[in-house]
N, C-alpha and C positions, 0 to 999 in steps of 0.2 A: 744415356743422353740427358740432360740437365733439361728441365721442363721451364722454359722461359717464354714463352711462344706466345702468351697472354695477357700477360703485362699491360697494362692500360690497350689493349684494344678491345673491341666491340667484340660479344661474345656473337651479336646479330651477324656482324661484318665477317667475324672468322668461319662462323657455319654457312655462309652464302661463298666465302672463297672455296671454300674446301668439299661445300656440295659440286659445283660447277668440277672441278678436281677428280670428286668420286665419279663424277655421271663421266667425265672423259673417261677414264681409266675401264669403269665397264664398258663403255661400248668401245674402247680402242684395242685395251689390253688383258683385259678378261674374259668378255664372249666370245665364244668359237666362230661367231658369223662377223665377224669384224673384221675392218680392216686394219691389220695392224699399223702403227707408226713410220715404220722403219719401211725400204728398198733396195733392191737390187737386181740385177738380172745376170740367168744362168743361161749356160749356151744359148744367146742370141734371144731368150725369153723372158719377161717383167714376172718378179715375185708375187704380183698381184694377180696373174691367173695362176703360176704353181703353184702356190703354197696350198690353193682351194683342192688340188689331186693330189697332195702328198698324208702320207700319218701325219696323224698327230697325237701327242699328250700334254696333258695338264696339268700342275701341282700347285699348294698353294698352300702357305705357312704364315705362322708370325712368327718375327723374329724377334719380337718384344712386346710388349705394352705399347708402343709407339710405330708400330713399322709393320707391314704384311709385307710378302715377297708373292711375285706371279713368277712362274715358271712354266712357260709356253714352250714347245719341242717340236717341229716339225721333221720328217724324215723322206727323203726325195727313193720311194724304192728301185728305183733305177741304179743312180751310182752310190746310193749308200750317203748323201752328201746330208749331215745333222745341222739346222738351224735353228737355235735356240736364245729365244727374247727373255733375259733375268729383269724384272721389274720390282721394284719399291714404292711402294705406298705409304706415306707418312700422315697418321693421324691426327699428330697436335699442328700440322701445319697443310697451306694449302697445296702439297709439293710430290710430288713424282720423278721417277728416274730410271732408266731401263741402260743395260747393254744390250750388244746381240752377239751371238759367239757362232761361229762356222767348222763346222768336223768333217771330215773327210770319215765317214767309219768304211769305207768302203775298199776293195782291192787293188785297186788302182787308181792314177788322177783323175781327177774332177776335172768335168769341161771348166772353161772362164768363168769368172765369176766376177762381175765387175761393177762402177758407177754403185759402189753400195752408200747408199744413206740412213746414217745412222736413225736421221730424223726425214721423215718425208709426210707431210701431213696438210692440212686446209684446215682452216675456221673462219668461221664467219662472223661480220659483224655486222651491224648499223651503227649507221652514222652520220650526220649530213657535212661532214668534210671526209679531209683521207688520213686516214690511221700515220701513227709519228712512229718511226722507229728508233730507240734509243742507242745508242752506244759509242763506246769509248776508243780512245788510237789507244797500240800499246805502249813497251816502253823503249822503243829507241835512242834513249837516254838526248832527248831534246830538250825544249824547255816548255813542250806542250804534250810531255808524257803524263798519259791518263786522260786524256783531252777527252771533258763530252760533248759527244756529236749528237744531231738530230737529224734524220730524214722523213721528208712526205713521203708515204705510199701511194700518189697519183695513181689514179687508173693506171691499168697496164705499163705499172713499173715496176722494174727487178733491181736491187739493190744485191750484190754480190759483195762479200766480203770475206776476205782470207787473211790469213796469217803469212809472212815470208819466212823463208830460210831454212823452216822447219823449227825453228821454237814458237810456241804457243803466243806468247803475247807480245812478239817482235813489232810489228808494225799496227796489229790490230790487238780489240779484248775478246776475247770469244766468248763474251758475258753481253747479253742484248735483252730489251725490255721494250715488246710493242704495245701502243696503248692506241686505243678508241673507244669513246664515250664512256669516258666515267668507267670503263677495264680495262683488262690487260693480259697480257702472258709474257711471264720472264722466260728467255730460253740461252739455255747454259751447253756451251762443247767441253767436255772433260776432255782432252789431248792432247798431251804433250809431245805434238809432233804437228805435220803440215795440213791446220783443216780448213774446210770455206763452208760460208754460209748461206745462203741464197731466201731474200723476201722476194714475193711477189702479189702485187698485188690483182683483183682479180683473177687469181690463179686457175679457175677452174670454171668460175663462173663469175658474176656481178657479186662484188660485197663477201665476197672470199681472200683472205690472205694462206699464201701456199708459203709454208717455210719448210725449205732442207740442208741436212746440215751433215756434215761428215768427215770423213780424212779425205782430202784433195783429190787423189789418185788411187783409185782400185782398179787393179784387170790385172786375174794371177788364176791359177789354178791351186789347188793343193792335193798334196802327194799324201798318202794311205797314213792314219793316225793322225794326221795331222789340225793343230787348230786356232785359228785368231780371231781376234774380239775386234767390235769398232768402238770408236769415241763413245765413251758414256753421254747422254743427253737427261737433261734436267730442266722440268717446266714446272713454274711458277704460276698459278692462276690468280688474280685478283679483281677486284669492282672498289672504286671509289679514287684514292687517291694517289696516283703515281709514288707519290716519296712514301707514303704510309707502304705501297708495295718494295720498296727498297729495303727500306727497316724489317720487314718481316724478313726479306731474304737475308739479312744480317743477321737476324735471329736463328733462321734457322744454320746459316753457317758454323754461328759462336754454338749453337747446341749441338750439331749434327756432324761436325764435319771438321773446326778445327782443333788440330790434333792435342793430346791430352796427357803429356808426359808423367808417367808415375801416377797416372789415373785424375790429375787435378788439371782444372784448367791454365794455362800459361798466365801469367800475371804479368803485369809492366815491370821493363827490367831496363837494365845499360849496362852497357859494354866498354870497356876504353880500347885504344888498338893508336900503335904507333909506327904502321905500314906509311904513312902518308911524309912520315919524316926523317926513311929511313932510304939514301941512296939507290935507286931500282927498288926498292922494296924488299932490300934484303938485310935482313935481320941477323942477330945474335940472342942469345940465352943473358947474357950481360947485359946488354942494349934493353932487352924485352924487361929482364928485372928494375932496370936505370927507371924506366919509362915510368914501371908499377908503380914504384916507391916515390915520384914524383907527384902522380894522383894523391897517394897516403898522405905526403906530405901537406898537401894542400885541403886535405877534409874532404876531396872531393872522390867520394870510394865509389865505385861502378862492381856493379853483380858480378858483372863477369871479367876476363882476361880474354880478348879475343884477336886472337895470332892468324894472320891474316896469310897471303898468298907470300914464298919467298926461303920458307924454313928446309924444305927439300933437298937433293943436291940439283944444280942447276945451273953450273958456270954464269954464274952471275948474272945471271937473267930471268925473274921469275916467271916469263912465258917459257920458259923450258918445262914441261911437265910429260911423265911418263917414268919415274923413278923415284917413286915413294917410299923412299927412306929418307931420312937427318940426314941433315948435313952437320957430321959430329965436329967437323971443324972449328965450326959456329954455334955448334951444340953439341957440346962433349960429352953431358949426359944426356941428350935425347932431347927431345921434348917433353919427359918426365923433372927436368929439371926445373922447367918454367913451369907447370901445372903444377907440380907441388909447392912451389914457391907462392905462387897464386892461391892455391888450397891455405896454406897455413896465414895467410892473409884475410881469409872467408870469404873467396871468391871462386869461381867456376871457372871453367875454359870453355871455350869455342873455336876449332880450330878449321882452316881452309883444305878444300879440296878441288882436284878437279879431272877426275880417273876417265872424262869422255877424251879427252883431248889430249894426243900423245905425238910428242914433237920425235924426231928424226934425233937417232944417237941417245937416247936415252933407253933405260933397259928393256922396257914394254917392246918399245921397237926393235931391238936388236934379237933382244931374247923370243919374244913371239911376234912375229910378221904377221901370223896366221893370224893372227885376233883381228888387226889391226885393217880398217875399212879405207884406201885410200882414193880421192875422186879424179886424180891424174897424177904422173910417175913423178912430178916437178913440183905437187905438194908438198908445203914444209911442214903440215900437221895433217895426222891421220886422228882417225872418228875408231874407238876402240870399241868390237860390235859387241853390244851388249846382246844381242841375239843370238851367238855363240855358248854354249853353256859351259865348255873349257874356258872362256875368258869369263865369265859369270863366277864364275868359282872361285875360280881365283881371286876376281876382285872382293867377292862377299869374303872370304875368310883371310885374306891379307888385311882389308880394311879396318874388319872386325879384332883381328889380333892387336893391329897397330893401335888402336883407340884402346881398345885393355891395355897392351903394353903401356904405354903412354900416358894414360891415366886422365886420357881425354874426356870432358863431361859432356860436350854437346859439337854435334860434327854440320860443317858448313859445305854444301855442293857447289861450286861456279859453275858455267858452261860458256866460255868465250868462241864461238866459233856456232857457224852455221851450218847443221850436220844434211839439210836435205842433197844437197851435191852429192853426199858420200852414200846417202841409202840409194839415192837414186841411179849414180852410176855403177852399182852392184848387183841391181834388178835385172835379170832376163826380161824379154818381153811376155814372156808369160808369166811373169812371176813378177811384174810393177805395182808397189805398193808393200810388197813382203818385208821387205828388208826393213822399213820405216816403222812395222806392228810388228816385227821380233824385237828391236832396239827399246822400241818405246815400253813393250811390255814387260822386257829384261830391265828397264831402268824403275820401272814399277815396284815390280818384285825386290832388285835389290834392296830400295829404302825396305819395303815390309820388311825381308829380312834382317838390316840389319836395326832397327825397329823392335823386332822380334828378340833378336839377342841383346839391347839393350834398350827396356821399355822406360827406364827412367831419361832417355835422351832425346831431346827436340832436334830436329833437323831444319836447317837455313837453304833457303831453295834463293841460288844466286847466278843468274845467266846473265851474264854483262849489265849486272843490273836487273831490273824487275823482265826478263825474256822468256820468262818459262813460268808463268803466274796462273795455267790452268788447274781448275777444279779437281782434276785425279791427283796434279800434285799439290795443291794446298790442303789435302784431306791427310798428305806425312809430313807437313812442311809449313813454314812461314816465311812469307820476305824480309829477313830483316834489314835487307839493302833493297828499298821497293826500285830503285833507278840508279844506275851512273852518272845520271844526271844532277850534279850537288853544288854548292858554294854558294848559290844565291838567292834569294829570298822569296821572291816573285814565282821562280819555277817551285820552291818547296810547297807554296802556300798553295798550287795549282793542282801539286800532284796531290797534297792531302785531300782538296776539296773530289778529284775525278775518281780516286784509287777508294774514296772512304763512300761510296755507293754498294761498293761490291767486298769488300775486304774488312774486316774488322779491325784485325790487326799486319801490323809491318812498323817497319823501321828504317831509320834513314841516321848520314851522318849529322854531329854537331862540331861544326866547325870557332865558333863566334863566338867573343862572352857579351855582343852587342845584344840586346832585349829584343829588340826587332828582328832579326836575323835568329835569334834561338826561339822564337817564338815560333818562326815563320817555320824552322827547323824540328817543332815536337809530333812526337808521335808515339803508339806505347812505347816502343823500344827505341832508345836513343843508343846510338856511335857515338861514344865522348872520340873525337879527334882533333883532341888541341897540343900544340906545341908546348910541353911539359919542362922544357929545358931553363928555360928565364923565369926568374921571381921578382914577382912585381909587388909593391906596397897594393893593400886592401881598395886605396882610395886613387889605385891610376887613373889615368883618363879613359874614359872609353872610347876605343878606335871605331872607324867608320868603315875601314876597309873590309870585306867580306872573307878575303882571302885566308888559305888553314894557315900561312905565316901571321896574321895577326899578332902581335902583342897580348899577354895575356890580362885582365882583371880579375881573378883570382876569387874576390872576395865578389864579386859580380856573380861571379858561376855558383860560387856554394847557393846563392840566394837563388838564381834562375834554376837550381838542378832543387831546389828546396819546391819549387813552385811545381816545377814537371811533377817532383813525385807526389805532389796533394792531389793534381787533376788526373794524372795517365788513365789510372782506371776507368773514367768518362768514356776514353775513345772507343771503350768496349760497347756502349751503350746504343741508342737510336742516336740518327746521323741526319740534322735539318740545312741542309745551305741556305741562304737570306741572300746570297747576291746569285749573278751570273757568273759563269769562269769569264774570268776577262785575264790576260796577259799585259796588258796596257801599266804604264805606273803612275797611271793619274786615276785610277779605281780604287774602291773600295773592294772588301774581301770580307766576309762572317760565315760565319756556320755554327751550330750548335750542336751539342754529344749530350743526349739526355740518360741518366740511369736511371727508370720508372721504378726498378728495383729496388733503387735505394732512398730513392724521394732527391735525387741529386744531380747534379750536370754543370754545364758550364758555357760561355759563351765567347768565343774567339772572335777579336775586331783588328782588320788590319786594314790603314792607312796608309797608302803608299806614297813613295815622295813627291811627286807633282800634282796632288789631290788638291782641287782647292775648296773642297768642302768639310768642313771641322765637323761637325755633327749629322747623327743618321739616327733611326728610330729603329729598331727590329724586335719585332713580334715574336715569343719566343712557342714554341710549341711543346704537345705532347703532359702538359703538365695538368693537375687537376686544378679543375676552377673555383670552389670552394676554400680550394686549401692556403693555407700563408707563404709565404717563400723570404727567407732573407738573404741579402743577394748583396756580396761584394768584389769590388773590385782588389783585383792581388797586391797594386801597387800601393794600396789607401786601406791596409788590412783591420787597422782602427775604425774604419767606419762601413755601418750594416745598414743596408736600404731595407725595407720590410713589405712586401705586396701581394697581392692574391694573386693567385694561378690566373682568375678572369680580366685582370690589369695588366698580366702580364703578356699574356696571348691575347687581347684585343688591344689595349693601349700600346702594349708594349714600352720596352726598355731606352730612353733615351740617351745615346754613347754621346762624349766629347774627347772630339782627338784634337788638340790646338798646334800640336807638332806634327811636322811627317818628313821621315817618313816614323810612323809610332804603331805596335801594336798593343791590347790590354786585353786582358783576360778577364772576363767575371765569373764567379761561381755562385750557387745558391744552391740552398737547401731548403727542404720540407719542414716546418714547425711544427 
């Protein structure tokens, strides 16, 4: 793990976060007289009085310089039934994280075992108002995906929040940050399936907040051997200032958590992709080369080739999926013909998948029935159960060949379709909840696996858009399509300011060579998807329309993709917003990416078109006070402002927008 964690923060501030952290941890998760975290009840009775009658053992390791693991094991001598709390303790941060796992070792089934809570717990505060809870909608590809929300914790209120459909960030984040006086606790659901969360305030007594958190629906037994995990849960301790507590969890993601192809961390990259102007979305090897060679041609070269949903066989219709093979008709030689054409260009590949989702008449379905999960007989898509380890198999070692064969660099997951129907109408009633912690844990594994077999490849986590954006899967994964939500300015500028709280990196498309619109459109990783077809003189007009038909300016983009790649790196860094989310087009929009590491950063101003205020002042933070900074604007590259870190964060930076709608960029650095 990359040691980042200290970076211009208080060494005072970090040891007061992270004591509060250790003293939870022993009395929650270490001392045998504790109560632990987590809940549930077994035949008709609360884990809080068995687990005090049952064995127990102990263990306790490091697993580095940076991380201790607890290893708590209860054991019910009755039915044999094993409960086991795996915890993590992280040193350079103020941060904690446990599963719990349930075994059957026993000869027969388990009574019920139900209402389990991954997180079930109380703390207390002072305070002379009511505690704020933070958080975000998810991404239902609207124009207020990522939205951040605020709630009072009033006396005696319960705040309930869930996810729908059974993907993780469909309607909700299940990323939340409570704060009162001057602290905090961030608390995080790892699950990529149906969980809820529940605050309460006065939970248990006056000036107690009670949070639990888990997968939706438990009540199952389990049969001999057998054994399932719940939602990972992840707390965040802090004191002092809400956004300083954001930036750490950013820190500790970028160190901890996201993923590390070929052992380095992911750098800012792009993509070109010509799905968006291709009839249905279906493609050819000719078409796909046509497209390349038109980026080449225009200077405007992208990292990657990224072949989108379409290349399959699938009677002309890219939602047909369940038959992952070429369609040699349209690709004669495979999909090896476009990657190595792409290859000898010095670019990657990135190619689409989507193996949950298996339409009626395609081979999956014909060929294996049995795999296949359906929620009633008049379904036109079945849910392919990754909780079956014949259909697991299969898919790991087809996938895995086809990406060898193929000469695939980096593999892309969709998930269009809402799979809780399908777990749920396959549950017995003693078995509700099963089917959803075999799929989810079978979709887990696969990424490891094929992860495993090829450790030089990043995987693109894509469910109708940013739908599946939990913590277990951005630890194998990245969004680089954070929304389906695309084309317009306002919603881009909205999702970066909600999504860059909690997420470091993601990606979105670029549709525009308008300045405002690809501004509004950056993020580390860009979708070049522009209409490649028409050559335009250097000095066209520039259109106003937002739309991916736009006319191109050509020599506009080389300059705006010349700008993306001096700042992208920023995005990786600390994240300040300076406005509110507002949706309105008569507002102003900033925020700042500081890299403490580098002595560098930058500062994003967007003017929307019915603003009728031409200047703003913004305070910029995070920088040292002593130090000089020279600080320019992108468009005015000739000219360097010069200021101390203490003019900058108390006087601050005065912006002039005289146009709108106009956005500008400034950057500086450390002298």
């Amino acid at each position: 793990m990359e040691n980042i964690s200290k970076s211009h923060l208080s060494n005072t501030e970090m040891l007061h976060d992270s004591g509060r952290k250790t003293e939870w941890v022993n009395q929650n998760l270490v001392s045998t007289n504790g109560a632990m975290p987590f809940s549930f009840t077994y035949a008709g009775q609360s884990s809080s009085g068995l687990l005090k009658t049952w064995n127990t053992s102990q263990s306790d390791r490091d697993i580095d310089a940076q991380r201790t693991e607890y290893n708590r094991v209860w054991t019910d001598p009755e039915t044999g039934l094993v409960v086991r709390c795996v915890a993590v303790a992280y040193h350079d941060f103020p941060t904690v994280e446990w599963t719990v796992y349930f075994k059957n070792a026993g000869a027969k089934d388990t009574p019920i075992i139900e209402d389990i809570q991954a997180l079930d717990a109380c703390w207390g505060y002072k305070s002379d108002g009511s505690p704020v809870l933070h958080h975000h909608a998810g991404s239902p590809s609207t124009p207020n995906d990522y939205q951040p929300h605020r709630t009072l914790l009033d006396p005696k209120t319960v705040k309930r929040i869930t996810t729908s459909g059974g993907r993780s960030s469909h309607s909700d984040f299940p990323y939340f940050n409570v704060e009162w006086s001057g602290e905090g606790l961030i608390v995080v659901v790892g699950w990529p399936g149906q969980w809820a969360a529940q605050f309460t305030a006065d939970a248990k007594e006056k000036g107690q907040i009670g949070i639990r958190a888990g997968q939706e629906l438990t009540h199952f037994l389990l049969h001999p051997g057998e054994e399932v995990r719940t939602p990972l849960i992840v707390l965040q301790f802090w004191k002092g200032d809400r956004i300083r507590s954001q930036n750490i969890w950013r820190r500790w993601m970028r160190a901890c958590n996201m993923p590390r192809p070929g052992g380095k961390e992911i750098a800012p990259l792009s993509a070109c992709c010509d799905f968006c102007y291709c009839p249905g979305g279906i493609t050819s090897a000719a078409g796909e080369k046509e497209y390349l060679d038109r980026y080449l041609e225009e200077d405007v070269k992208p990292d990657w080739w990224w072949q989108d949903a379409g290349w399959y066989v699938n009677d002309g219709d890219w939602g047909k999926t369940g038959t992952w093979e070429t369609d040699k008709q349209r690709f004669p030689d495979g999909l090896r013909g476009v990657t190595d054409y792409a290859h000898s260009k010095g670019m990657k590949t990135i190619v689409w998948f989507e193996p949950e989702r298996v339409s009626k008449g395609t081979w999956l379905a014909k060929e294996h029935p049995e795999w296949i999960l359906w929620a009633d007989k008049a379904g036109g898509n079945g849910l392919l159960d990754l909780g079956n380890p014949e259909a697991w198999n299969w898919l790991v070692n087809h996938i895995d060949k086809f990406l060898t064969r193929e000469g695939i660099d980096h593999y892309r997951q969709d998930f269009n379709m809402e799979p809780l129907k399908y777990w749920r109408a396959n549950d017995a009633l003693d078995r509700q909840g099963i089917t959803e912690i075999k799929h989810v844990t079978g979709y887990l594994a696969f990424w490891d696996e094929l992860l495993h077999r090829h450790p030089g490849m990043l995987i693109d986590t894509c469910a109708s858009g940013g739908r599946r954006n939990d913590l277990e899967t951005l630890r194998r994964s990245v969004p680089l399509l954070r929304s389906d939500y695309t084309w317009e300015p306002i919603g881009m500028q909205c999702q970066t300011y909600g999504l860059s709280f909690w997420v470091p990196y993601f990606g979105g498309f670029m549709v525009s060579d308008d300045p405002y619109m690809v501004r509004s459109d950056m993020t580390p990783f860009i979708i070049m998807s522009w209409d490649m077809k028409k050559k335009l003189a250097a000095n066209a007009a520039i259109p106003t329309d937002w739309g991916p038909k736009t006319p191109l300016n050509t020599g506009m983009l080389r300059k705006l993709m010349g700008q993306w790649r001096a700042i992208a790196g920023y995005y990786l860094g600390d994240y300040y917003p300076f406005t509110s989310y507002n949706l309105e087009d008569d507002a102003w929009m900033a925020w700042q990416f500081d890299r403490p590491d580098l002595g560098e950063g930058m500062l994003q101003v967007f003017r929307r078109a019915h603003s009728p205020f031409e200047s703003a002042v913004f305070k910029l933070q995070g920088l040292e006070a002593s130090a000089k900074y020279g600080i320019m604007n992108l468009d005015t590259p000739d000219i360097t402002t010069e200021m101390t870190g203490k003019q900058l964060m108390e006087s601050g930076l005065k912006v002039v927008i005289e146009q709108a709608p106009q956005a500008l960029v400034f950057v500086y650095n450390k002298r």
